[in-house]
mmCIF file of the C-alpha atoms, coordinates in Angstrom:
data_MODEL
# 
_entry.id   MODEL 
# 
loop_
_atom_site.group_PDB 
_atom_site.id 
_atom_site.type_symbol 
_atom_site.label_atom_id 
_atom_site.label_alt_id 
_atom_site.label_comp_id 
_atom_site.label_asym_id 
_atom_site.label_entity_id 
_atom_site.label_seq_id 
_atom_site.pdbx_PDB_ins_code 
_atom_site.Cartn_x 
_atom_site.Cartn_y 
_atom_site.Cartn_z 
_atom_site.occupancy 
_atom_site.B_iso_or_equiv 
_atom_site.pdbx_formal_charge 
_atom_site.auth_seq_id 
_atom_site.auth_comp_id 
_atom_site.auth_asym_id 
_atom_site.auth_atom_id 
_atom_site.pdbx_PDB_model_num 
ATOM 1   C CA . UNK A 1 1   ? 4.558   -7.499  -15.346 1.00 0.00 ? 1   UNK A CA 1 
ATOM 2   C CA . UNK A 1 2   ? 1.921   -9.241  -13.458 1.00 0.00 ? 2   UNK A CA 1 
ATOM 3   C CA . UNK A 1 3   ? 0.027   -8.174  -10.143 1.00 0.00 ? 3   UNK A CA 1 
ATOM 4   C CA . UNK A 1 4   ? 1.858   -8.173  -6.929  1.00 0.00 ? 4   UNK A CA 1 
ATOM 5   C CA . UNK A 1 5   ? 1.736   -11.021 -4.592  1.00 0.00 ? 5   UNK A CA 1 
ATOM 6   C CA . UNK A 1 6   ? -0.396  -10.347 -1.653  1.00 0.00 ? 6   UNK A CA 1 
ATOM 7   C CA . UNK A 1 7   ? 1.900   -13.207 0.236   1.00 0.00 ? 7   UNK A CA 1 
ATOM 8   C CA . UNK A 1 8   ? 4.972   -11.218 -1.052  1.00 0.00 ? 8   UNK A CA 1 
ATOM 9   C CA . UNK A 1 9   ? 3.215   -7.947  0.938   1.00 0.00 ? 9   UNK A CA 1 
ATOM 10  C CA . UNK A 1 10  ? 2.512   -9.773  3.994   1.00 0.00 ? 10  UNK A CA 1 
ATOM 11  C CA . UNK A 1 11  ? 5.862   -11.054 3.723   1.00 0.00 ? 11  UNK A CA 1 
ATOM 12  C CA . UNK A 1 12  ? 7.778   -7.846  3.490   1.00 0.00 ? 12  UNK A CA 1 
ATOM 13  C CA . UNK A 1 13  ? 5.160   -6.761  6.765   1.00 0.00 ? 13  UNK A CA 1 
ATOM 14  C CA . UNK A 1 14  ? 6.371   -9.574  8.465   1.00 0.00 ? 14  UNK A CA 1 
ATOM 15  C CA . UNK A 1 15  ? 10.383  -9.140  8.201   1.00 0.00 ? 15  UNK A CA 1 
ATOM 16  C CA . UNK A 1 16  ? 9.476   -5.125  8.443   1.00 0.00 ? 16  UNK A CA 1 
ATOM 17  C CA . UNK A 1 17  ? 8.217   -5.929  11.350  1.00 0.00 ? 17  UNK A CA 1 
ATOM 18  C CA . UNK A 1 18  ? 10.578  -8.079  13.146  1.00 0.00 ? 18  UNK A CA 1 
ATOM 19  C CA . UNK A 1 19  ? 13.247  -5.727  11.725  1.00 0.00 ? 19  UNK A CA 1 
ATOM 20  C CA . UNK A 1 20  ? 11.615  -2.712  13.226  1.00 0.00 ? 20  UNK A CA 1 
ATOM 21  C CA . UNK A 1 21  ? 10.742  -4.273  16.515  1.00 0.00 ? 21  UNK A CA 1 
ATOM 22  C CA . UNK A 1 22  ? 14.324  -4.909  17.421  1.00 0.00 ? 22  UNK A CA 1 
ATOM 23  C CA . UNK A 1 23  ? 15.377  -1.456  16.191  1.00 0.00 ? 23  UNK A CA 1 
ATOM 24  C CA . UNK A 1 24  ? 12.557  -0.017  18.475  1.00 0.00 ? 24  UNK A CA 1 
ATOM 25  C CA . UNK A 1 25  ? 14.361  -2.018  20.876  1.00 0.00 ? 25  UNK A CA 1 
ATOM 26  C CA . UNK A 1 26  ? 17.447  -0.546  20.683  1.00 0.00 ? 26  UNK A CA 1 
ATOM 27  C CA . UNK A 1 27  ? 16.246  3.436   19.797  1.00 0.00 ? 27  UNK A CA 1 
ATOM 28  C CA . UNK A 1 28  ? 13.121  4.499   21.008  1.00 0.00 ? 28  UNK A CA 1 
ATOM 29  C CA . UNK A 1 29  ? 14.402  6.755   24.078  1.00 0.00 ? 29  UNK A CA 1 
ATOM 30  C CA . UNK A 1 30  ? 15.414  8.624   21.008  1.00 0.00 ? 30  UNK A CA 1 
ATOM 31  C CA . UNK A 1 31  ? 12.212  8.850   18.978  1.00 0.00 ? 31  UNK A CA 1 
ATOM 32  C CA . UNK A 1 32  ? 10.825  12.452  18.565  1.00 0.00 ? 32  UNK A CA 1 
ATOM 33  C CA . UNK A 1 33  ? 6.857   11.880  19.762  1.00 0.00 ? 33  UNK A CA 1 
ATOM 34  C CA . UNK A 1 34  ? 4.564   10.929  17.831  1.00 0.00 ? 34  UNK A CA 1 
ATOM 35  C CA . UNK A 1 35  ? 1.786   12.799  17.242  1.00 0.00 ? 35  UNK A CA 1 
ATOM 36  C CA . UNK A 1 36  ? -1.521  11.583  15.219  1.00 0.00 ? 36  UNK A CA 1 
ATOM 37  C CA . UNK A 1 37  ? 0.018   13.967  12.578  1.00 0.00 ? 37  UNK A CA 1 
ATOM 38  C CA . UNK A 1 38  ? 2.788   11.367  12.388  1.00 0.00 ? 38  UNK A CA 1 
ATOM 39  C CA . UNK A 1 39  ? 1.350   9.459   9.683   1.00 0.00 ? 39  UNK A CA 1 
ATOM 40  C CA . UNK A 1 40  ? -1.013  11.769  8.135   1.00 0.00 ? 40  UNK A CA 1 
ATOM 41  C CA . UNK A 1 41  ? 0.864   12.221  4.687   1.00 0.00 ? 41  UNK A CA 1 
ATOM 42  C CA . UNK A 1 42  ? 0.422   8.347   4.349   1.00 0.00 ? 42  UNK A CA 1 
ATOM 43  C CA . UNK A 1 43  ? -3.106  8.871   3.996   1.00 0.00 ? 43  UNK A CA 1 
ATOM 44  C CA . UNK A 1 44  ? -2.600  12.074  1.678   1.00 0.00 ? 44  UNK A CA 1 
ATOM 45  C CA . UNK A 1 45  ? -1.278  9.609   -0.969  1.00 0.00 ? 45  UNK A CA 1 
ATOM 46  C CA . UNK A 1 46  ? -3.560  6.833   -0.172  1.00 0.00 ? 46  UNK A CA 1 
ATOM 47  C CA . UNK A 1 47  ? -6.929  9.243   -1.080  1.00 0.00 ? 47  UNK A CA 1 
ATOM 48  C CA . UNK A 1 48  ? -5.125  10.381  -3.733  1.00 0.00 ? 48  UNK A CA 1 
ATOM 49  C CA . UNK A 1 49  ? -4.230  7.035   -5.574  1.00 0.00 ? 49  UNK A CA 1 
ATOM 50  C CA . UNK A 1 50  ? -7.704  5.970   -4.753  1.00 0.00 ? 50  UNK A CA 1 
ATOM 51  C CA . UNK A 1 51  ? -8.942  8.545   -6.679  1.00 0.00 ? 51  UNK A CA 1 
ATOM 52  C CA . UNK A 1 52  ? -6.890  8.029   -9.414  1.00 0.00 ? 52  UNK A CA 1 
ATOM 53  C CA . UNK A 1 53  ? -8.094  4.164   -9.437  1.00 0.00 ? 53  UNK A CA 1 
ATOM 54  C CA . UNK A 1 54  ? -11.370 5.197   -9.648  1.00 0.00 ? 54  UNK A CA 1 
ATOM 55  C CA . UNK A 1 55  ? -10.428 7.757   -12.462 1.00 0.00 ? 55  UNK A CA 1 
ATOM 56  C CA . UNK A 1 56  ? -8.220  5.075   -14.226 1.00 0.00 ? 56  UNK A CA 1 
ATOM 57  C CA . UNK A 1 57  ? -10.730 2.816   -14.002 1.00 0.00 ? 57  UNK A CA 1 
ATOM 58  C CA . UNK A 1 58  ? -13.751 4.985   -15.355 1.00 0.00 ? 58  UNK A CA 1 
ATOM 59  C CA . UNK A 1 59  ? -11.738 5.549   -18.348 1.00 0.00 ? 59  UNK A CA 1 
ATOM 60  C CA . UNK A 1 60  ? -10.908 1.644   -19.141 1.00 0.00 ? 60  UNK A CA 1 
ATOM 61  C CA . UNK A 1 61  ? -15.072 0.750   -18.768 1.00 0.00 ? 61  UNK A CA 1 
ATOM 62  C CA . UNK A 1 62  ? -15.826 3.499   -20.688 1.00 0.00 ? 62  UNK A CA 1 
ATOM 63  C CA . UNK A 1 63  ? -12.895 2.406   -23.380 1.00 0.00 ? 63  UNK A CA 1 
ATOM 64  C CA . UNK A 1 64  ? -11.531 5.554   -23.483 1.00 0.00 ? 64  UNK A CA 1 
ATOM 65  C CA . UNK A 1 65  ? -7.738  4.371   -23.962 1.00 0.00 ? 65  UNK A CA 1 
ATOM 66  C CA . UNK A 1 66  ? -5.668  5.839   -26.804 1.00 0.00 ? 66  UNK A CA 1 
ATOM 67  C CA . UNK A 1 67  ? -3.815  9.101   -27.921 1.00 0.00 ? 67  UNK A CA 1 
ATOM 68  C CA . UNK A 1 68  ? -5.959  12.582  -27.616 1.00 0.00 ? 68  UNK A CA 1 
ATOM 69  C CA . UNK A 1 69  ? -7.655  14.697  -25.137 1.00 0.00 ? 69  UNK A CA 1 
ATOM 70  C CA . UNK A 1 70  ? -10.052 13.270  -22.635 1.00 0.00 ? 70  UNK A CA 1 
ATOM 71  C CA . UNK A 1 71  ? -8.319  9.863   -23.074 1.00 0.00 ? 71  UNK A CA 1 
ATOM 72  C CA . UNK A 1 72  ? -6.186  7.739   -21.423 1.00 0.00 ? 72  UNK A CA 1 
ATOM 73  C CA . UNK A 1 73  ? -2.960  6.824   -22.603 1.00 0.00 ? 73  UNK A CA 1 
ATOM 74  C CA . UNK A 1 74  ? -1.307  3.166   -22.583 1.00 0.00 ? 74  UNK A CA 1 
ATOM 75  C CA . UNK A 1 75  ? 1.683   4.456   -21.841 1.00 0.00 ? 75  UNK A CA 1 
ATOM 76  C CA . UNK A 1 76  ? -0.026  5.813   -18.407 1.00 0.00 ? 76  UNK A CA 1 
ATOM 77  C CA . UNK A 1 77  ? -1.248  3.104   -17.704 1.00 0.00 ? 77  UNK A CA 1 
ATOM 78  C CA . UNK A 1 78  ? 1.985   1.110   -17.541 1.00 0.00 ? 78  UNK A CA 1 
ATOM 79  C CA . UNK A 1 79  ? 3.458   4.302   -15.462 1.00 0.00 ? 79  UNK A CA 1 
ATOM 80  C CA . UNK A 1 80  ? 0.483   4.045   -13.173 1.00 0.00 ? 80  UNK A CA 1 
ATOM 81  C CA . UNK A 1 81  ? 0.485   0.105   -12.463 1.00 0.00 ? 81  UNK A CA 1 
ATOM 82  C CA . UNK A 1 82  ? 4.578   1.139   -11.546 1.00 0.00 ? 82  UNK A CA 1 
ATOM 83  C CA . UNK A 1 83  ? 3.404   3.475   -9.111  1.00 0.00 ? 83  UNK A CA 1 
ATOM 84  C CA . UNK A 1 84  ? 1.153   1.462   -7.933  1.00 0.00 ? 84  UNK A CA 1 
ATOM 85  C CA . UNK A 1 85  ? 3.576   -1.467  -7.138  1.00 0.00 ? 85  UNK A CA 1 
ATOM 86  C CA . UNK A 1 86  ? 5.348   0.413   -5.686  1.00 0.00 ? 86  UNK A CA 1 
ATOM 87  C CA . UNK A 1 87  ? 2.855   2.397   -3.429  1.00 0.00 ? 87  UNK A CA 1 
ATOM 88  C CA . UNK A 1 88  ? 1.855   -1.218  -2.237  1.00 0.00 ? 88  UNK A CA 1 
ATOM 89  C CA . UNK A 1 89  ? 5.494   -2.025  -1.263  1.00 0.00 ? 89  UNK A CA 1 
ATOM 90  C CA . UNK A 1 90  ? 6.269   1.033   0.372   1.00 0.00 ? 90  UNK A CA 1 
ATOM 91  C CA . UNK A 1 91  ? 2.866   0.705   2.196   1.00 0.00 ? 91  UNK A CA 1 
ATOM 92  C CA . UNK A 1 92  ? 3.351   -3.134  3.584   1.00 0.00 ? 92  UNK A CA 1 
ATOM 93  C CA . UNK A 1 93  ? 7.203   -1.689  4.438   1.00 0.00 ? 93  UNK A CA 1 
ATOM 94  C CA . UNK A 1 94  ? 5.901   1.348   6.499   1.00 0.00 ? 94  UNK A CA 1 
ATOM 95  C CA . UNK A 1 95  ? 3.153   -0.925  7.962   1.00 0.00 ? 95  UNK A CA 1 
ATOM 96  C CA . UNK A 1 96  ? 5.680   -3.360  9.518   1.00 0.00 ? 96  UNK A CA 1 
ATOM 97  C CA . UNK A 1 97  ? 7.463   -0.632  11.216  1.00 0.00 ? 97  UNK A CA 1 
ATOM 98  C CA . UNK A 1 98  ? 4.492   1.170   12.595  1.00 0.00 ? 98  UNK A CA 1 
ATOM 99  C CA . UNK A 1 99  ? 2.986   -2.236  13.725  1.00 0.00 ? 99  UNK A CA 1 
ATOM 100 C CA . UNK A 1 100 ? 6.846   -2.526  15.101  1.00 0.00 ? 100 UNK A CA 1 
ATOM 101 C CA . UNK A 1 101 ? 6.231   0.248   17.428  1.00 0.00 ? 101 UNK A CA 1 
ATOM 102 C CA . UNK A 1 102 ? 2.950   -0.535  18.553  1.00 0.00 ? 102 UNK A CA 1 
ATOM 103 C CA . UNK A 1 103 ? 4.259   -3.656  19.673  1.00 0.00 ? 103 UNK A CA 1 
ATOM 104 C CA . UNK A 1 104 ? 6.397   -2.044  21.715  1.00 0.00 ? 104 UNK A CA 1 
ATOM 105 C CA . UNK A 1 105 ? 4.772   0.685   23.138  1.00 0.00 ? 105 UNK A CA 1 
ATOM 106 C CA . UNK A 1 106 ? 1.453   -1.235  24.190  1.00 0.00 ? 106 UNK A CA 1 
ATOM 107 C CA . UNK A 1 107 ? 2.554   -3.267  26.966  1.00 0.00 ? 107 UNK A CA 1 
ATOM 108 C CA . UNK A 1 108 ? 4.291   -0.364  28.129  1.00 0.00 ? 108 UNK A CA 1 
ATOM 109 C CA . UNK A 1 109 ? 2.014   2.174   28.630  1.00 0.00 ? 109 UNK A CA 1 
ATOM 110 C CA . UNK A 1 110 ? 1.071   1.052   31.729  1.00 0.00 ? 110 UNK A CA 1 
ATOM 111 C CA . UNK A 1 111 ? 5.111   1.942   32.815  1.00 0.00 ? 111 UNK A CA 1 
ATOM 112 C CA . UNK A 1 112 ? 6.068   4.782   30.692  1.00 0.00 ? 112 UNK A CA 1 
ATOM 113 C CA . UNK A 1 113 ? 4.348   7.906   30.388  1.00 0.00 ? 113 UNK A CA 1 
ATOM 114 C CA . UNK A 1 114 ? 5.518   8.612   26.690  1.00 0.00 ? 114 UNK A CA 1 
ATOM 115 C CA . UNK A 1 115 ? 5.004   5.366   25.418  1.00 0.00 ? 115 UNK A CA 1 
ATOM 116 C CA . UNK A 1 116 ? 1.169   6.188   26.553  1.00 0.00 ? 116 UNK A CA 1 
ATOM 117 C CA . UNK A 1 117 ? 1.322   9.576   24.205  1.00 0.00 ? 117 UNK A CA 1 
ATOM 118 C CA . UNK A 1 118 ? 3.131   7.977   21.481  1.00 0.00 ? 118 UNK A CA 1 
ATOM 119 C CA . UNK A 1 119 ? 0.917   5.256   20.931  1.00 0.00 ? 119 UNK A CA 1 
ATOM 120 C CA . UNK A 1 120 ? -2.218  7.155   19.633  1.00 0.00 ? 120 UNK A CA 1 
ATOM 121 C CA . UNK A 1 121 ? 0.152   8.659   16.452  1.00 0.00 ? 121 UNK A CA 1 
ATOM 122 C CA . UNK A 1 122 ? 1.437   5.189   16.453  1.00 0.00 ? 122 UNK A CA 1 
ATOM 123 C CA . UNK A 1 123 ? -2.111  3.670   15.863  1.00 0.00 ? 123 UNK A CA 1 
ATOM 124 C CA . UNK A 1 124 ? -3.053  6.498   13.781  1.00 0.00 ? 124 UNK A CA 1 
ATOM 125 C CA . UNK A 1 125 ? 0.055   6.359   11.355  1.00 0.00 ? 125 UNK A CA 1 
ATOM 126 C CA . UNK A 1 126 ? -0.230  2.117   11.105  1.00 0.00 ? 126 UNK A CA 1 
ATOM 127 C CA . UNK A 1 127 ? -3.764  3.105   9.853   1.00 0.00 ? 127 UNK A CA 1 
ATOM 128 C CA . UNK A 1 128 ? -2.699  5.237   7.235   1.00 0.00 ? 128 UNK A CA 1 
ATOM 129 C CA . UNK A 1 129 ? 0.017   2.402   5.841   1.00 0.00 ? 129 UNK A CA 1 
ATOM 130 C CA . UNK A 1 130 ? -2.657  0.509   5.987   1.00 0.00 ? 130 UNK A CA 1 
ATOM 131 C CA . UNK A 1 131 ? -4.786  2.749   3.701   1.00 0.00 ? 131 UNK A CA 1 
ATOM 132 C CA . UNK A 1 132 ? -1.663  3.342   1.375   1.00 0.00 ? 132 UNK A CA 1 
ATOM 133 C CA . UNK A 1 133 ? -1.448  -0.520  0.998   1.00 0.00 ? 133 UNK A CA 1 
ATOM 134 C CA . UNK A 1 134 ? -5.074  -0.683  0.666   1.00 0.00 ? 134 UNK A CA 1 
ATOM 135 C CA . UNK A 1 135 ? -5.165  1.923   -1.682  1.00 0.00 ? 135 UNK A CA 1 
ATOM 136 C CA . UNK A 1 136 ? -2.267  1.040   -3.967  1.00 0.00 ? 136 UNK A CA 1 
ATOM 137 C CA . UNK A 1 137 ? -3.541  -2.227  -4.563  1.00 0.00 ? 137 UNK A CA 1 
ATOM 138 C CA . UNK A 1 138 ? -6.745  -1.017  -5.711  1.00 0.00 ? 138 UNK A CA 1 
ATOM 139 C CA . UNK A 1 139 ? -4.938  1.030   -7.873  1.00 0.00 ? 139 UNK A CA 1 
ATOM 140 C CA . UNK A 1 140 ? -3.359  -1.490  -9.588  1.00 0.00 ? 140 UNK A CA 1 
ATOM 141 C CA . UNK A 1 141 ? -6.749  -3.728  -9.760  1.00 0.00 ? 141 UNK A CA 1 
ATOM 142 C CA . UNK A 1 142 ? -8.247  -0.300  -11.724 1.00 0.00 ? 142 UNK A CA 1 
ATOM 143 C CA . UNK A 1 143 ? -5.630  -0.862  -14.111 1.00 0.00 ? 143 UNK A CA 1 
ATOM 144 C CA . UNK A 1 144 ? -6.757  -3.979  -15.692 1.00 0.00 ? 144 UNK A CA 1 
ATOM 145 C CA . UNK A 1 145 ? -8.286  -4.172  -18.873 1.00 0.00 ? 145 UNK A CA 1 
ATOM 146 C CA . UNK A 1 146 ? -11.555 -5.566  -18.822 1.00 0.00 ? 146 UNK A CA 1 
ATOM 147 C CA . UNK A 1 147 ? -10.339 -9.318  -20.695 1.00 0.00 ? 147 UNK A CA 1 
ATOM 148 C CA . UNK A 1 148 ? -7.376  -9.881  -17.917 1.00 0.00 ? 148 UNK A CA 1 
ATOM 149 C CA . UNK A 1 149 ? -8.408  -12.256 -15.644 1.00 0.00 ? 149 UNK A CA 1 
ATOM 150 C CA . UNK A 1 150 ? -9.492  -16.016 -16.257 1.00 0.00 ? 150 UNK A CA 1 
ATOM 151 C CA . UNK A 1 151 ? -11.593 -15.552 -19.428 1.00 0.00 ? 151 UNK A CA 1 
ATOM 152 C CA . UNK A 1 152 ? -8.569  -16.332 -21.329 1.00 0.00 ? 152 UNK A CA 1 
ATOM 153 C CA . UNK A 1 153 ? -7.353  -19.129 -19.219 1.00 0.00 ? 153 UNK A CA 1 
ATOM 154 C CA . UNK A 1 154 ? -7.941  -22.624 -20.604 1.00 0.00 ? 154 UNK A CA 1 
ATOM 155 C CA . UNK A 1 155 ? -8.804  -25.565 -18.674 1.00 0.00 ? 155 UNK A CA 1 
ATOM 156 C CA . UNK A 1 156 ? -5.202  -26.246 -17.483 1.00 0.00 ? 156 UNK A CA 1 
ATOM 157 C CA . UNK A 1 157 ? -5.567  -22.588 -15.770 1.00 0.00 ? 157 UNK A CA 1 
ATOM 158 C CA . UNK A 1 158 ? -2.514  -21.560 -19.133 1.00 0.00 ? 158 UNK A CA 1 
ATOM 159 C CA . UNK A 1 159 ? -2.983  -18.999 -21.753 1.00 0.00 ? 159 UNK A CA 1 
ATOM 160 C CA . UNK A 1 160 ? -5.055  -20.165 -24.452 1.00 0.00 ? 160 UNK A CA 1 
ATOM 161 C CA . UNK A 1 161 ? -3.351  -17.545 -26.245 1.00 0.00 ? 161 UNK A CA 1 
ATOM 162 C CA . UNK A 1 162 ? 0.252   -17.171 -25.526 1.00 0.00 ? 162 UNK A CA 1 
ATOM 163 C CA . UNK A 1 163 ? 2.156   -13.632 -26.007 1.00 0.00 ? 163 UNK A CA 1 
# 
Protein backbone atom coordinates (compact mmCIF):
# COMPACT_ATOMS: atom_id res chain seq x y z
CA UNK A 1 0.00 0.00 0.00
CA UNK A 2 1.78 3.12 -0.79
CA UNK A 3 0.93 6.87 0.20
CA UNK A 4 -1.99 8.53 -1.35
CA UNK A 5 -1.67 10.71 -4.31
CA UNK A 6 -1.97 14.29 -3.47
CA UNK A 7 -3.14 14.76 -7.39
CA UNK A 8 -5.65 11.88 -6.72
CA UNK A 9 -7.02 14.32 -3.57
CA UNK A 10 -7.16 17.36 -5.55
CA UNK A 11 -8.77 15.36 -8.08
CA UNK A 12 -11.59 13.93 -6.08
CA UNK A 13 -11.92 18.03 -4.75
CA UNK A 14 -12.24 18.94 -8.11
CA UNK A 15 -15.17 16.49 -9.44
CA UNK A 16 -16.63 16.96 -5.61
CA UNK A 17 -16.80 20.12 -6.43
CA UNK A 18 -18.32 20.44 -9.75
CA UNK A 19 -20.66 17.65 -8.55
CA UNK A 20 -21.75 19.63 -5.57
CA UNK A 21 -22.01 22.93 -7.30
CA UNK A 22 -24.69 21.75 -9.64
CA UNK A 23 -26.53 19.95 -6.82
CA UNK A 24 -26.38 23.32 -4.86
CA UNK A 25 -27.88 24.44 -7.95
CA UNK A 26 -30.70 22.50 -7.98
CA UNK A 27 -31.37 22.20 -3.79
CA UNK A 28 -30.29 24.87 -1.77
CA UNK A 29 -33.86 26.59 -1.09
CA UNK A 30 -33.95 23.37 0.80
CA UNK A 31 -30.77 23.43 2.87
CA UNK A 32 -31.36 23.64 6.70
CA UNK A 33 -28.86 26.86 7.67
CA UNK A 34 -25.80 26.57 8.30
CA UNK A 35 -24.45 27.50 11.28
CA UNK A 36 -20.49 27.71 12.15
CA UNK A 37 -21.43 24.53 14.15
CA UNK A 38 -22.01 22.99 10.72
CA UNK A 39 -18.69 21.64 10.33
CA UNK A 40 -17.38 21.52 13.73
CA UNK A 41 -17.20 17.59 14.10
CA UNK A 42 -14.80 17.77 11.01
CA UNK A 43 -12.38 19.39 13.09
CA UNK A 44 -13.15 17.00 16.19
CA UNK A 45 -11.54 14.21 14.08
CA UNK A 46 -8.95 16.29 12.49
CA UNK A 47 -7.30 17.25 16.27
CA UNK A 48 -7.80 13.99 17.08
CA UNK A 49 -5.86 12.15 14.21
CA UNK A 50 -3.28 14.81 14.62
CA UNK A 51 -2.71 13.74 17.85
CA UNK A 52 -2.53 10.36 17.13
CA UNK A 53 0.24 11.23 14.31
CA UNK A 54 2.16 12.80 16.70
CA UNK A 55 1.65 9.79 19.16
CA UNK A 56 2.29 7.26 16.27
CA UNK A 57 5.08 8.96 15.36
CA UNK A 58 6.83 9.37 18.89
CA UNK A 59 6.63 5.74 19.18
CA UNK A 60 8.37 4.84 15.61
CA UNK A 61 11.57 7.50 16.58
CA UNK A 62 11.72 6.16 19.74
CA UNK A 63 11.53 2.36 18.13
CA UNK A 64 9.06 1.35 20.29
CA UNK A 65 7.20 -1.07 17.70
CA UNK A 66 6.43 -4.66 18.73
CA UNK A 67 4.07 -6.80 21.00
CA UNK A 68 3.72 -5.56 24.89
CA UNK A 69 2.63 -2.69 26.90
CA UNK A 70 3.78 0.80 26.14
CA UNK A 71 4.45 -0.33 22.52
CA UNK A 72 3.16 -0.01 19.35
CA UNK A 73 1.91 -2.72 17.42
CA UNK A 74 2.54 -3.40 13.51
CA UNK A 75 -0.60 -4.50 13.14
CA UNK A 76 -1.78 -0.78 14.28
CA UNK A 77 0.07 0.63 12.30
CA UNK A 78 -1.32 -0.90 9.11
CA UNK A 79 -4.99 -0.16 10.75
CA UNK A 80 -3.90 3.40 11.31
CA UNK A 81 -2.32 4.21 7.72
CA UNK A 82 -6.19 2.66 6.61
CA UNK A 83 -7.74 5.20 8.59
CA UNK A 84 -5.74 7.54 7.56
CA UNK A 85 -6.41 7.03 3.76
CA UNK A 86 -9.33 7.16 4.28
CA UNK A 87 -9.67 10.30 6.58
CA UNK A 88 -7.78 12.05 3.60
CA UNK A 89 -10.45 10.90 1.08
CA UNK A 90 -13.33 11.66 3.01
CA UNK A 91 -11.68 15.07 3.80
CA UNK A 92 -10.82 16.18 -0.07
CA UNK A 93 -14.70 14.68 -0.70
CA UNK A 94 -16.31 16.94 2.03
CA UNK A 95 -13.98 19.81 0.92
CA UNK A 96 -15.35 19.85 -2.66
CA UNK A 97 -18.82 20.12 -1.47
CA UNK A 98 -18.29 22.81 1.08
CA UNK A 99 -16.11 24.77 -1.48
CA UNK A 100 -19.40 23.80 -3.74
CA UNK A 101 -21.50 25.92 -1.61
CA UNK A 102 -19.35 28.71 -1.10
CA UNK A 103 -19.31 29.10 -4.65
CA UNK A 104 -22.65 29.53 -4.66
CA UNK A 105 -23.56 31.46 -1.91
CA UNK A 106 -20.78 34.27 -2.36
CA UNK A 107 -21.96 36.09 -5.25
CA UNK A 108 -25.21 35.94 -3.76
CA UNK A 109 -25.10 37.46 -0.68
CA UNK A 110 -25.44 40.63 -1.95
CA UNK A 111 -29.29 39.25 -3.21
CA UNK A 112 -30.30 36.80 -0.67
CA UNK A 113 -30.47 37.31 2.86
CA UNK A 114 -29.79 33.55 3.82
CA UNK A 115 -27.18 32.96 1.52
CA UNK A 116 -25.44 35.97 3.66
CA UNK A 117 -26.04 33.74 7.08
CA UNK A 118 -25.16 30.57 5.52
CA UNK A 119 -21.97 31.48 4.27
CA UNK A 120 -20.03 32.02 7.59
CA UNK A 121 -20.85 27.98 8.59
CA UNK A 122 -20.05 27.47 5.02
CA UNK A 123 -16.49 29.02 5.39
CA UNK A 124 -16.17 27.65 8.74
CA UNK A 125 -17.08 23.92 7.82
CA UNK A 126 -14.66 24.11 4.32
CA UNK A 127 -12.01 24.96 7.02
CA UNK A 128 -12.50 22.07 9.01
CA UNK A 129 -12.33 19.58 5.68
CA UNK A 130 -9.57 21.28 5.18
CA UNK A 131 -8.02 20.42 8.59
CA UNK A 132 -9.35 16.73 8.27
CA UNK A 133 -7.41 16.52 4.91
CA UNK A 134 -4.59 18.25 6.44
CA UNK A 135 -4.63 16.20 9.29
CA UNK A 136 -5.10 12.75 7.77
CA UNK A 137 -2.28 13.14 5.64
CA UNK A 138 -0.03 13.88 8.36
CA UNK A 139 -1.24 10.97 9.85
CA UNK A 140 -0.25 8.81 7.36
CA UNK A 141 3.35 10.67 6.95
CA UNK A 142 3.71 9.66 11.04
CA UNK A 143 3.33 6.26 9.95
CA UNK A 144 6.46 5.75 8.11
CA UNK A 145 9.24 3.95 9.35
CA UNK A 146 12.22 5.87 9.57
CA UNK A 147 14.16 3.86 6.21
CA UNK A 148 10.93 4.57 3.78
CA UNK A 149 11.70 7.17 1.64
CA UNK A 150 14.63 7.47 -1.00
CA UNK A 151 17.48 5.96 1.06
CA UNK A 152 16.68 2.75 -0.51
CA UNK A 153 16.14 4.00 -3.96
CA UNK A 154 18.98 3.37 -6.41
CA UNK A 155 20.07 5.62 -9.03
CA UNK A 156 17.25 4.66 -11.48
CA UNK A 157 14.84 6.08 -8.54
CA UNK A 158 13.86 1.54 -8.21
CA UNK A 159 14.25 -0.53 -5.18
CA UNK A 160 17.65 -1.56 -4.66
CA UNK A 161 16.05 -4.15 -2.72
CA UNK A 162 12.95 -5.55 -4.14
CA UNK A 163 10.10 -7.20 -1.80
Amino acid sequence: MGPTRKRDLAAAVVVAGIVGYLAVLLLYRWFPPLTVWTGASLAAVAVAEAAWGAQVRSKIAAGKIGLGADRLNPLAVARTVVIAKASAWVGAIVLGWWLAVLAYLLPRRAMIRVAQEDTAGAVVAAACALALLVAALWLQHCCRWPSDGDDDLDENGTRSDPV
